[in-house]
C-alpha positions as CSV (number, residue, x, y, z in Angstrom):
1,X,17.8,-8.5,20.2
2,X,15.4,-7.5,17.4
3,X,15.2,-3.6,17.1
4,X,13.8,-0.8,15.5
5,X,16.6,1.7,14.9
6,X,15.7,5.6,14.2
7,X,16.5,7.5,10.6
8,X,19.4,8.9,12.4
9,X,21.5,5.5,13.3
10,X,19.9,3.8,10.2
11,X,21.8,6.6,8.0
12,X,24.7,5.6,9.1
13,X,24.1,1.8,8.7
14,X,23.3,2.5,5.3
15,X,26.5,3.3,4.2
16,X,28.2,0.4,5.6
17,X,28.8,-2.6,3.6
18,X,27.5,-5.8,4.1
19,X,29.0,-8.1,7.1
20,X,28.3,-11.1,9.2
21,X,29.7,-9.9,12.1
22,X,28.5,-7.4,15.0
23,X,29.7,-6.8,18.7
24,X,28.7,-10.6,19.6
25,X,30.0,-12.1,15.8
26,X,26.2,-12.6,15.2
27,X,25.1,-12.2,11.3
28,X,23.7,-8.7,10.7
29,X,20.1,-8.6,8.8
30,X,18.6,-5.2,8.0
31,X,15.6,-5.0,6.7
32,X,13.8,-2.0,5.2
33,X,10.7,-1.6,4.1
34,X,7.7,1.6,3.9
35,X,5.1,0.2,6.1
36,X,4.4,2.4,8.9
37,X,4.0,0.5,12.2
38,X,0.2,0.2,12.8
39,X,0.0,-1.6,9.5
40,X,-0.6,-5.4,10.1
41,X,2.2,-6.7,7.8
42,X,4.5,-4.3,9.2
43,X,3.5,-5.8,12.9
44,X,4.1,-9.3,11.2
45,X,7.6,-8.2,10.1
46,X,8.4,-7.3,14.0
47,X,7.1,-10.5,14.8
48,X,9.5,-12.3,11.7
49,X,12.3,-10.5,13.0
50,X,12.4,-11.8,16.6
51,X,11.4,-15.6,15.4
52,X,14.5,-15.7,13.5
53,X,16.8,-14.3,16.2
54,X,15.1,-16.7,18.6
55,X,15.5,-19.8,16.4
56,X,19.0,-18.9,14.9
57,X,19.8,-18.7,19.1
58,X,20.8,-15.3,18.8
59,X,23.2,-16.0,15.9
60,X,21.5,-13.3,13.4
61,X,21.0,-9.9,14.4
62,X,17.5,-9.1,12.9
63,X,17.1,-5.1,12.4
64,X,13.6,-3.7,11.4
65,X,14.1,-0.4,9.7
66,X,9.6,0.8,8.5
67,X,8.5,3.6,7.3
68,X,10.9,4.2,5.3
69,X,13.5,4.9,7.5
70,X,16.4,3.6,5.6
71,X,15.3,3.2,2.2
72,X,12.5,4.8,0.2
73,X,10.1,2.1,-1.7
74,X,12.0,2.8,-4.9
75,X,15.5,2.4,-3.4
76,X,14.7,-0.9,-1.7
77,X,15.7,-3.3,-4.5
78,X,19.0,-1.5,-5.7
79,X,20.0,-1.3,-2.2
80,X,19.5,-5.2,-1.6
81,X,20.5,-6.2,-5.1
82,X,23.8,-3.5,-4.7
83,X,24.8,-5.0,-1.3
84,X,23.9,-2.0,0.9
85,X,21.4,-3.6,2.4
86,X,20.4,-7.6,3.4
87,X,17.1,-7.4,3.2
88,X,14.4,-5.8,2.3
89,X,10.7,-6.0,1.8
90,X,8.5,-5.0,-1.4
91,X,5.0,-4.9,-2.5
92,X,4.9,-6.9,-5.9
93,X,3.7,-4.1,-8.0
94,X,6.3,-2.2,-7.4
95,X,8.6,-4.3,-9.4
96,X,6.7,-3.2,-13.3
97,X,9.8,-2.3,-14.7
98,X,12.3,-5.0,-13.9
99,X,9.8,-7.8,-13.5
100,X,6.6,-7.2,-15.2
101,X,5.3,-10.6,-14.5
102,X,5.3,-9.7,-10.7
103,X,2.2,-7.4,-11.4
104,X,0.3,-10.8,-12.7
105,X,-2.0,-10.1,-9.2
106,X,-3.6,-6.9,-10.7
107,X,-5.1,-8.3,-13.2
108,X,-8.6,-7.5,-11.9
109,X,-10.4,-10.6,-10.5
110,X,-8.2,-12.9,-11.5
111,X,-6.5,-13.6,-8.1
112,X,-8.7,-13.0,-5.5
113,X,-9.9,-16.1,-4.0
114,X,-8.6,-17.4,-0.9
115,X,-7.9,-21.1,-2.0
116,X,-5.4,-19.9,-4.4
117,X,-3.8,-17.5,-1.8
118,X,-3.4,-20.1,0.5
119,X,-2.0,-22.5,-2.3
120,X,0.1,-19.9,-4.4
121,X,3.6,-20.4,-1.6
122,X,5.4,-23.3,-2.7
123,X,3.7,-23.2,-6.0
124,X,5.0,-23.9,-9.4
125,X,3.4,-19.8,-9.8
126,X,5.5,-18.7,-6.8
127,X,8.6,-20.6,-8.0
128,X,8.4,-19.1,-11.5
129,X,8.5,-15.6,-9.9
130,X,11.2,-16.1,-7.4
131,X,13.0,-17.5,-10.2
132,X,12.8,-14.0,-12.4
133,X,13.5,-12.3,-9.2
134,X,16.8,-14.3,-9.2
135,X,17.6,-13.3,-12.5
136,X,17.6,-9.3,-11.1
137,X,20.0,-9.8,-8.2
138,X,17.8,-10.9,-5.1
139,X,16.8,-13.8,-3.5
140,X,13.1,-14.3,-2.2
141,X,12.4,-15.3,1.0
142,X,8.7,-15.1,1.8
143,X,5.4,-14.4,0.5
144,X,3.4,-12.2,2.6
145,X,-0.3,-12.1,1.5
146,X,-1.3,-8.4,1.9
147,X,-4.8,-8.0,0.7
148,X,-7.7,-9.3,-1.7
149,X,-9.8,-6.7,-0.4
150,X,-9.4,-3.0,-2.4
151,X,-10.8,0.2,-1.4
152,X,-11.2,3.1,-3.9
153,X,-11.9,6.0,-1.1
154,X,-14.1,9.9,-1.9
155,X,-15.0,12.5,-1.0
156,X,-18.7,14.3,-1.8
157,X,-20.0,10.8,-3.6
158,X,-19.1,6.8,-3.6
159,X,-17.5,5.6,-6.8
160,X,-20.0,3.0,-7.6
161,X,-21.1,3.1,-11.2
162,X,-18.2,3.0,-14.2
163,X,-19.7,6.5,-15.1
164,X,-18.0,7.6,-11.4
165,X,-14.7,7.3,-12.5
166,X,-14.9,9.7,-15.5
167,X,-12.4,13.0,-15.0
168,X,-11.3,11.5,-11.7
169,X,-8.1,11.8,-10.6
170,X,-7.1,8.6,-8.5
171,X,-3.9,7.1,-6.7
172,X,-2.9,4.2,-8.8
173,X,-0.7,2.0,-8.7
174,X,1.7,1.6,-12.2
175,X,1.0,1.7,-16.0
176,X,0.3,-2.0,-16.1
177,X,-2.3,-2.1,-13.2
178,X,-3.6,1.5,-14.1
179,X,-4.8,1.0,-17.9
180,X,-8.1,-0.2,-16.6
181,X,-8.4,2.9,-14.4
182,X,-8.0,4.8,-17.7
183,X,-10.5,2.7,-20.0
184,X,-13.1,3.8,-17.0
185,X,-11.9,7.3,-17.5
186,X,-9.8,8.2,-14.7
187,X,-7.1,10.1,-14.5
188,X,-4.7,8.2,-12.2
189,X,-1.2,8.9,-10.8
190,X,1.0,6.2,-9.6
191,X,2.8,6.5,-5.9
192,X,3.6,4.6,-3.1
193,X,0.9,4.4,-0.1
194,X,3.1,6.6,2.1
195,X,2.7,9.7,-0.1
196,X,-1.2,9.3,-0.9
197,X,-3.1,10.7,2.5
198,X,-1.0,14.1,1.7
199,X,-2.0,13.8,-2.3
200,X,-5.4,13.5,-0.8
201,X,-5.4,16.0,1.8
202,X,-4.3,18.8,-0.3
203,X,-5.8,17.8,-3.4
204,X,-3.6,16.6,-6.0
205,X,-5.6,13.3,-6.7
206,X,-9.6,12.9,-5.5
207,X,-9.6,9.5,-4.7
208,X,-7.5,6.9,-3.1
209,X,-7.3,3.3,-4.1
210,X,-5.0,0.9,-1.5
211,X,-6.6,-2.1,0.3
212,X,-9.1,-1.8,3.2
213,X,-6.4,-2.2,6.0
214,X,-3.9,0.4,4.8
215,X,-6.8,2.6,4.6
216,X,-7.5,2.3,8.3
217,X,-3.8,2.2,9.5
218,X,-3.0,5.0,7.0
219,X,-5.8,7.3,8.2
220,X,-8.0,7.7,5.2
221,X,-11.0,8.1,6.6
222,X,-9.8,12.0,7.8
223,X,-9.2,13.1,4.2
224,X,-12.2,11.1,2.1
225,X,-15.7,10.3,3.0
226,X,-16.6,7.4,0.9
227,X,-14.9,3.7,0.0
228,X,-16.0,1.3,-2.2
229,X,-14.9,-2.3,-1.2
230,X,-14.3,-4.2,-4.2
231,X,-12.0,-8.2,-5.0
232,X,-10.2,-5.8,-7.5
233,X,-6.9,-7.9,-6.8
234,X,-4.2,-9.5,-4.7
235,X,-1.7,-7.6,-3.3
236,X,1.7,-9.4,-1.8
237,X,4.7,-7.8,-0.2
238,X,7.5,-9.9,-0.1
239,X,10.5,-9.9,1.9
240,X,14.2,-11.2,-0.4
241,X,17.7,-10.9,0.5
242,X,21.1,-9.9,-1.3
243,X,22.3,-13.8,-2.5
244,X,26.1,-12.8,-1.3
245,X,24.9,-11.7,1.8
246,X,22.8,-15.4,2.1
247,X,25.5,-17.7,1.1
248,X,27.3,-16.6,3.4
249,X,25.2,-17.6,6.3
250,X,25.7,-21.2,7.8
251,X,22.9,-23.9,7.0
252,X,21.5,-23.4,10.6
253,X,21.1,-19.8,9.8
254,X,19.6,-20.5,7.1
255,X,17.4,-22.8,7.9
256,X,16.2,-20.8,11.4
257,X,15.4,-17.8,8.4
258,X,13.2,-20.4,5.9
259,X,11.6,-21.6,9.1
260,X,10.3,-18.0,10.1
261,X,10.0,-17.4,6.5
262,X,7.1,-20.0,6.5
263,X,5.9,-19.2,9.7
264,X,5.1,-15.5,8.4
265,X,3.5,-16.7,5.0
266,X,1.1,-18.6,6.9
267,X,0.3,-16.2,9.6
268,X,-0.1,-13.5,6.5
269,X,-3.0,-14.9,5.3
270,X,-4.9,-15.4,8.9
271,X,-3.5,-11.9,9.8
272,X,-4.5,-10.2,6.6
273,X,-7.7,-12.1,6.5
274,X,-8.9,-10.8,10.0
275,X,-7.7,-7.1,9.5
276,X,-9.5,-6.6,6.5
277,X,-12.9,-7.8,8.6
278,X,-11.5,-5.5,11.2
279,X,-10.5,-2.6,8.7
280,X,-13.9,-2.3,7.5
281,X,-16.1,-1.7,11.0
282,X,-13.2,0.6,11.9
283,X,-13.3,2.4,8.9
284,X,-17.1,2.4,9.7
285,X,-16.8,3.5,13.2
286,X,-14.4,6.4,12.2
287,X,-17.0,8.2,9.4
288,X,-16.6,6.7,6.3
289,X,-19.4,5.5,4.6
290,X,-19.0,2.3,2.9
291,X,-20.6,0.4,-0.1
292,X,-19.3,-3.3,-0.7
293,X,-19.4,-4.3,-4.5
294,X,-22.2,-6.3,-5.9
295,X,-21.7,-9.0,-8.2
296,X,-23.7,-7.0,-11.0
297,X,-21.5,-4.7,-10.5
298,X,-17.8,-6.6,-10.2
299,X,-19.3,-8.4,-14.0
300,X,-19.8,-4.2,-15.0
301,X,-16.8,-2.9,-14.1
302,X,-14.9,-6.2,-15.1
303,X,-16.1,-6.0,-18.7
304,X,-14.2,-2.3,-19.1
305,X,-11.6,-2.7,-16.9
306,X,-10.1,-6.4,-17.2
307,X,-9.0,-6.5,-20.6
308,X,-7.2,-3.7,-20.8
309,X,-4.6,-4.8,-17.8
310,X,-4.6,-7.7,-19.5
311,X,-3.2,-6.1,-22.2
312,X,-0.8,-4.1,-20.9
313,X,0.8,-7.0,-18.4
314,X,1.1,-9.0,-21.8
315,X,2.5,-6.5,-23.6
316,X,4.9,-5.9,-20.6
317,X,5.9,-9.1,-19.5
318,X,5.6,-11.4,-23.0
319,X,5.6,-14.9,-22.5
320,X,6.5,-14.7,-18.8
321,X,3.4,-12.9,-18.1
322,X,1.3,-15.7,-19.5
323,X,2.8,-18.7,-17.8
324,X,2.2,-16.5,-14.7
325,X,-2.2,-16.4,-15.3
326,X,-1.8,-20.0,-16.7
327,X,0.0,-20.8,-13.5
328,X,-2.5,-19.0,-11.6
329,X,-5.0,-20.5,-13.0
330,X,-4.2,-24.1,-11.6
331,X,-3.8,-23.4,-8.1
């Protein structure tokens, strides 16, 4: 039975090793991961988690730890790739130092429209990736489509106008993604969503940037007044396993995990698309007010902004980073 241990049990899990066998010789598969649980991929993990148990009849143990309860966002990958944990799920920008092409979706409006979301699993672009990913230490196992949708949240005044961003100090999200954030003349600070609503409360950056559903599950709306709703850029967490740990499953198990694996990357993107409709009237209904980006002003921002991330992905990634917007570009 899929469950979701506390901090206290998962610390001791942590420090077990990897095995196949618990109390009823069924394959054990922790997975961490930083979303809390009102967040709508988080739900669709849950939902992963007992689709597997039910078509691997009951021979995988499936074991949600969110919110960080057994790893931190940093620690996920070294825990997976070390063997201390199975699983574990990521969002793709997190991965700037060890595989820069990952960060491909922040290029600003490059990868925001929802034929290519829907087209990009199982696509020469998502094989590529999963490909570098092998060449870490992990396997991948499913796309899940997160958000197209950004939201850079305020307080005392929207950020509408390029001129907004000068001297402000903003969450971002790494060096590749935040060098257009600088040529706009912000100040931002890269860290994971969980920490952000505290940086905000107290002070330490002025404005948020996450996408609209994280926003609402993550309670913005008590710390900033403002959002501005903008196709900034694609945002996918992903969930991959250690390869030791997967080869040692049987083919059935394996295929009952790639069947709920596909199940979840499709339900991502009907999931994802309806909370980010839902996100904004509840962001709405809760005080914030919001302003949704024009197309005069996506073509203002995008001539600062784009070319700069551009840049810095290029410069980061080299030739993978290319075949990754090339790629992109055909789907």
């Amino acid at each position: 039975m899929n469950r979701l241990l506390t901090a206290a049990s998962a610390t001791g899990l942590a420090i077990s090793a990897i095995g196949t066998a618990s109390a009823e010789d069924a394959a054990v598969m922790r997975i961490s991961h930083q979303l809390p649980p009102a967040h709508h991929i988080a739900r669709l993990v849950d939902d992963f988690a007992a689709n597997v148990e039910a078509l691997s009849e009951g021979s995988i143990d499936v074991q949600v730890f969110g919110a960080n309860q057994l790893f931190g966002p940093r620690d996920n990958f070294p825990a997976v790739a070390g063997g201390d944990a199975e699983a574990a799920i990521s969002v793709n920008f997190q991965w700037a130092g060890s595989v820069p092409a990952m960060n491909v979706t922040v290029v600003p409006y490059l990868f925001t429209d929802l034929a290519q979301i829907e087209a990009f699993p199982g696509s020469d672009a998502a094989a590529h990736l999963e490909g570098l990913l092998a060449d870490v230490g992990v396997r991948n196992i499913a796309w899940l489509y997160t958000t197209r949708t950004s939201i850079i949240t305020s307080n005392g005044r929207p950020i509408v106008s390029l001129a907004d961003f000068e001297g402000l100090k903003i969450r971002g999200l790494n060096r590749i993604a935040d060098a257009g954030l600088v040529a706009a003349g912000a100040a931002p600070t890269a860290m994971p969503g969980s920490e952000v609503y505290q940086a905000l409360q107290t002070g330490v950056i002025d404005a948020g940037l996450t996408d609209v559903s994280a926003a609402y599950s993550r309670r913005y709306y008590e710390v900033q007044d403002f959002g501005t709703v903008a196709p900034l850029f694609s945002v996918y967490f992903h969930l991959y396993v250690n390869p030791d740990w997967w080869d040692g499953l049987t083919d059935d198990q394996r295929a009952a995990i790639e069947e709920a694996s596909a199940q979840a990357e499709a339900d991502s993107i009907t999931v994802t698309e309806e909370e980010a409709a839902a996100a904004f009237d509840r962001l709405q209904e809760e005080g914030m007010t919001l302003h949704s980006q024009t197309a005069e002003e996506q073509a203002e921002w995008a001539e600062v902004i784009v070319q700069p991330v551009v840049d810095a992905f290029l410069e980061a990634a080299g030739d993978d980073g290319q075949q990754m917007i090339d790629l992109l570009g055909q789907l």
